[in-house]
Structure formats: C-alpha cells, structure tokens
C-alpha positions in Angstrom: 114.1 48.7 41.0 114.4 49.5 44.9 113.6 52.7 46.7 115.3 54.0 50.2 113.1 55.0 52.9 114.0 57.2 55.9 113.7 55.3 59.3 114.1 57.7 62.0 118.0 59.3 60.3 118.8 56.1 58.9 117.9 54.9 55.3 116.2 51.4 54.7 116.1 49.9 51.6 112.7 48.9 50.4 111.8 46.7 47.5 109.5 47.0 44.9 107.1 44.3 43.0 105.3 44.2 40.1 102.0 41.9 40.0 101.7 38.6 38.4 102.2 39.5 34.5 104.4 42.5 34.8 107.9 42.9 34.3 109.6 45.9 35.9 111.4 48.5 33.6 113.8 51.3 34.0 113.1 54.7 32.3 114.6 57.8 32.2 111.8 59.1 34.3 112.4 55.9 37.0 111.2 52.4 37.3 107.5 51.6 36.1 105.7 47.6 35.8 105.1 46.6 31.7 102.9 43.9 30.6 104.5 40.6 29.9 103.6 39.8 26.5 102.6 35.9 27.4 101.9 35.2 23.8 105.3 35.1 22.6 105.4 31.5 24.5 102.0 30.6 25.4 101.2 27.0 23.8 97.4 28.2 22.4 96.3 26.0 19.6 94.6 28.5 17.7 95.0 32.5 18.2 96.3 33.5 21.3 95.2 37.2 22.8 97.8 39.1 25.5 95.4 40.7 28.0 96.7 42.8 30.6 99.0 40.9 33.0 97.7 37.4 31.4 96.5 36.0 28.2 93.3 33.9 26.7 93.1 31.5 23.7 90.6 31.8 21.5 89.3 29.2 18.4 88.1 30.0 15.2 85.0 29.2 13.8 83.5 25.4 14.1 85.9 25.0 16.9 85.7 25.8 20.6 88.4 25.9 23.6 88.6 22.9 25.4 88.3 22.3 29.6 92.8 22.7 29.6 91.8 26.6 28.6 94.5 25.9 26.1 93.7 23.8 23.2 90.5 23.8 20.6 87.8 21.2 19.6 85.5 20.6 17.4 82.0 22.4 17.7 79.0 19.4 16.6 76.7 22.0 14.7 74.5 18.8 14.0 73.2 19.1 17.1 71.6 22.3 16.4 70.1 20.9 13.6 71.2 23.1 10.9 69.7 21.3 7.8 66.5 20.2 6.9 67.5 16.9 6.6 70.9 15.3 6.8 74.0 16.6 8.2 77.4 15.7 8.6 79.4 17.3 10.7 83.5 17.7 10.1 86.3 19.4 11.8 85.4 23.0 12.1 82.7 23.0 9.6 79.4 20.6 8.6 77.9 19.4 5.1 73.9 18.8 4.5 72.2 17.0 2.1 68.9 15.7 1.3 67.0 12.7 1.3 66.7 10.1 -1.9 63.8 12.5 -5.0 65.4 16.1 -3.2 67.9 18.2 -3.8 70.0 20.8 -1.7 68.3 24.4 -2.1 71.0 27.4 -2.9 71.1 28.2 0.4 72.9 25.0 1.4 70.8 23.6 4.3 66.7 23.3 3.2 65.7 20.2 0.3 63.9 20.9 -2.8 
C-alpha cells in the first residue's frame, strides 16, 4: 500500500491512508480504500445499518435509540394520547380500553 516518489534523482517512499472506516485493498489494478463493514461487530440492540466509513442503529417500532447511540428504549405512546380513554403502555407496543358501560370500538382505540 505505499507509492515511491521522485525527489530530485532519488526515490522516497511515501505512504498511503485510508480514512476512518476504510480498509485498504490490493487489486490487480493497484491498491484502492473499501468500507469496513462495522456491523459484523458493532453491539446495536436492534438492527444495525453499515453506512459508508461508519454505521447507525436503528429500533423497531415502539422503541427508540437511547442517548449511548447504541441501545433501544421504550417509546411511551400514552403520552400522545392514542385512546379515547385508557391506555397502557408496554414494551414496544400499548393496549386501550374503555371506561366501566363502554366498550373498545373495532378500531382498537375510541369507546362505544
């Protein structure tokens, strides 16, 4: 992965780096920087994505990625108020109900 340069008759050698992310490769055509596929031992707790020269976790629905940029949490959708009258929120999901003389509509969040 080096490269000689000319210096007035003489040859120096001169090094070559590949930016945070990269690996350098041989080919038959010379030396080029790949992407380092960070995934294969990144510690995401739900899906992680290889970007060019990095990687980001994601979280699936319900949850969202916590402050470490690495693990997930839960999402409170109670506090959007998602059902017309009760809600319970759980890991990744929530659950409504209704109040005592209603029940829960088909579309699973007004009272009838």
């Amino acid at each position: 992965g080096c490269d000689l340069s000319c210096n007035h008759g003489g040859c120096q050698e001169v090094a070559r780096v590949c930016p945070l992310g990269f690996s350098m490769v041989e080919t038959a055509t010379g030396v080029r920087c790949s992407d380092i596929d960070e995934c294969l031992s990144a510690a995401c707790e739900g899906l992680c994505v290889n970007t060019e020269g990095g990687f980001v976790c994601e979280c699936g629905p319900g949850l969202q990625l916590a402050a470490d940029r690495h693990s997930c949490q839960d999402t409170d959708e109670c506090l959007a108020t998602p059902c017309q009258h009760r809600c319970k929120n759980s890991v990744g999901s929530y659950h409504c109900s209704c109040r005592p003389g209603y029940h829960l509509h088909g579309n699973r969040h007004s009272c009838v």
